[in-house]
C-alpha positions as CSV (number, residue, x, y, z in Angstrom):
1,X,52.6,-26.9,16.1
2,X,51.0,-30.5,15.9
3,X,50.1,-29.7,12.4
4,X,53.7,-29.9,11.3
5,X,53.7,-33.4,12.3
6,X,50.1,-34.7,10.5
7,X,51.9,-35.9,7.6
8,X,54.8,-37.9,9.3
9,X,54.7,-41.6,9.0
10,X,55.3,-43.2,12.7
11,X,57.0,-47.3,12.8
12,X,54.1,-49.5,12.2
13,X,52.5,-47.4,9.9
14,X,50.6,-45.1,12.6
15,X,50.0,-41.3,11.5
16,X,50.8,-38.5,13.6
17,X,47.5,-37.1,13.2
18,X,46.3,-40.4,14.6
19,X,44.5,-39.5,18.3
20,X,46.3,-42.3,19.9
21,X,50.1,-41.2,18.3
22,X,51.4,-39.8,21.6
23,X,50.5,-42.9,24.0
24,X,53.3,-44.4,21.5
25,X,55.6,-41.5,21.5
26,X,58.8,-41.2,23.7
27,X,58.2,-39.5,27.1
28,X,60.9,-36.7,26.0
29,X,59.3,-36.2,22.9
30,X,55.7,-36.0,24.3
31,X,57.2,-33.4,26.1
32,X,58.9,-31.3,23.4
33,X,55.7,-31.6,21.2
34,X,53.6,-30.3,24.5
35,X,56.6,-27.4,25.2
36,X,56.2,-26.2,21.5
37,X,52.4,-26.4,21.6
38,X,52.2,-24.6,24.6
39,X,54.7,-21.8,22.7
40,X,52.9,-21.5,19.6
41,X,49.9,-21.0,21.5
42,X,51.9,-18.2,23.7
43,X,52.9,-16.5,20.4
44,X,49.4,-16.8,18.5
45,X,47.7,-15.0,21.8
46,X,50.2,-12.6,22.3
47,X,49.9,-11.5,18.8
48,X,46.0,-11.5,18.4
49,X,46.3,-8.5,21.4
50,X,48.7,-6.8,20.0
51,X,46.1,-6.8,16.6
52,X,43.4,-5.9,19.0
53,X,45.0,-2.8,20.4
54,X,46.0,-1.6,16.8
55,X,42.0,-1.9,15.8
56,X,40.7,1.8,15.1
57,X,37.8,2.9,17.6
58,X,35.2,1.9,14.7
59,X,35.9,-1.5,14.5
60,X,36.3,-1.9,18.0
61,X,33.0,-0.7,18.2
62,X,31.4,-3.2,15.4
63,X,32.7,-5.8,17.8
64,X,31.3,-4.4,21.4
65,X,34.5,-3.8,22.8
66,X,35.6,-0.6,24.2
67,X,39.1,1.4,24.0
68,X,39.7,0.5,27.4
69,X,38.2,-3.3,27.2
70,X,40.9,-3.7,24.0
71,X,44.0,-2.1,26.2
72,X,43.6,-4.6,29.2
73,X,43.3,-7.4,27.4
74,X,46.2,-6.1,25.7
75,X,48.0,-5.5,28.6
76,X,47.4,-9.2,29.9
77,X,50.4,-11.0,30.0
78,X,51.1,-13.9,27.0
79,X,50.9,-16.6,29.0
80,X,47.5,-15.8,30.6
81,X,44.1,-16.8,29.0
């Protein structure tokens, strides 16, 4: 999500892909920013499972992971690592 903000100019001329840009954010929007993050994140995971699962036998195999390895990650719920 941060990406969508790398090209916004901040007062003082400070980019938001500068490290330091959220020391001189707003606590609320700190917050939003880190919410959204933490979301897109969510969503990216849940959906690289639900890829996994779909993956034929074969290339489950190319990559060392079994049927079974591939449905409990799957299974796992979004928010979990």
């Amino acid at each position: 999500m941060e990406e969508l903000f790398n090209n916004i100019q901040m007062p003082r001329g400070i980019s938001m892909s500068d490290c330091s840009h959220r020391k001189q954010m707003h606590p609320t929007t700190q917050a939003l920013i880190s919410i959204f993050d933490a979301m897109a994140s969510w969503m990216e995971r849940n959906q690289q499972r639900h890829n996994l699962a779909a993956l034929p036998d074969y290339m489950l195999r190319d990559i060392g992971i079994s049927r079974m390895d591939a449905w409990r990650e799957a299974g796992k719920p979004f928010w979990r690592e």
